[in-house]
C-alpha positions in Angstrom: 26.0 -13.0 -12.4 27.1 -9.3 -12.8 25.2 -6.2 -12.8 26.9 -3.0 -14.1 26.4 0.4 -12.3 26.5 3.1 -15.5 26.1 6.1 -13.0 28.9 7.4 -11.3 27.1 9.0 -8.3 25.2 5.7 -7.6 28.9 3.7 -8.1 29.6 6.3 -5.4 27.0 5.6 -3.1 27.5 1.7 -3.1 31.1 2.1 -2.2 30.5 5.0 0.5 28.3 2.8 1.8 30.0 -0.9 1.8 33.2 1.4 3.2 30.7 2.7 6.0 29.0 -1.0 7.0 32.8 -2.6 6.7 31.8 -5.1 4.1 31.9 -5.8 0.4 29.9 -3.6 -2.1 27.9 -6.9 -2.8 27.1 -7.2 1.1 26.8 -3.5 1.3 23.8 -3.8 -1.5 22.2 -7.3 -0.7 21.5 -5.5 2.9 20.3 -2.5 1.7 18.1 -4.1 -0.9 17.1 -6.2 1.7 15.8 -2.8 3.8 13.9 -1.7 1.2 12.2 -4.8 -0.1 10.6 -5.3 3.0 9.4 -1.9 3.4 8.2 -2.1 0.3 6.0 -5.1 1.6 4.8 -3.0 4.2 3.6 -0.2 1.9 1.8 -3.0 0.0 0.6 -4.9 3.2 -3.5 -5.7 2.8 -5.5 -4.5 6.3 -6.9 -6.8 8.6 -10.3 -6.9 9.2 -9.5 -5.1 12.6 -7.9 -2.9 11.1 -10.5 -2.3 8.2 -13.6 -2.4 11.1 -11.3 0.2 13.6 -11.1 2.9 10.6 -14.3 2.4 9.6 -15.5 3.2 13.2 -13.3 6.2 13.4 -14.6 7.5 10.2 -18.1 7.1 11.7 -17.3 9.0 14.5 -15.6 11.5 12.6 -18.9 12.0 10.8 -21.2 11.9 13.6 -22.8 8.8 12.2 -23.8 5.6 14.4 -24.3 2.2 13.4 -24.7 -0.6 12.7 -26.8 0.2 9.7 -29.3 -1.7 8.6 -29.4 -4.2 5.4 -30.0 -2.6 2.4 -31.3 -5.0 -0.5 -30.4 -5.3 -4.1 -33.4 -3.8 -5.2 -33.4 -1.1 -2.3 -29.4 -0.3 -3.9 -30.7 -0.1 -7.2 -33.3 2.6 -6.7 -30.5 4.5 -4.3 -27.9 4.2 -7.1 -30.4 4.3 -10.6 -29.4 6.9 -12.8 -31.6 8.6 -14.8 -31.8 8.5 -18.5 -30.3 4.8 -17.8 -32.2 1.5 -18.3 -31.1 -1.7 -17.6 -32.2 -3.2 -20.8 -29.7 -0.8 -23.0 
């Protein structure tokens, strides 16, 4: 299967680089692509709990707040979060 490279700068590139590495443009490309698919993993990489519970406790110090907090209830969130003008039955 074939692809074809319309622009001449990034026909350029491919072969600058393929003569840079010693290899074919193919190789040159399938390693490169290669590079950035797995950074672009990275970037898109969910955070592990430890991760998740480490910022949250920097954020806490940051703000000069100290946990753990205590359980808040459905009904306790509702009246927090009710906004007025807003019933539930609308």
């Amino acid at each position: 299967m074939a692809i074809l490279i319309k622009n001449p700068e990034v026909e350029r590139k491919a072969r600058e680089l393929a003569a840079r590495r010693g290899m074919s443009i193919t190789g040159a490309l399938g390693e490169a692509l290669d590079r950035e698919l797995e950074a672009a993993r990275e970037e898109r990489r969910r955070p592990t709990l430890q991760e998740i519970v480490a910022a949250t406790e920097d954020l806490h110090a940051k703000a000069g707040v100290r946990g753990p907090f205590p359980a808040v209830t459905k009904a306790e969130w509702d009246d927090i979060n009710e906004v007025p003008g807003m019933a539930e039955d609308e």
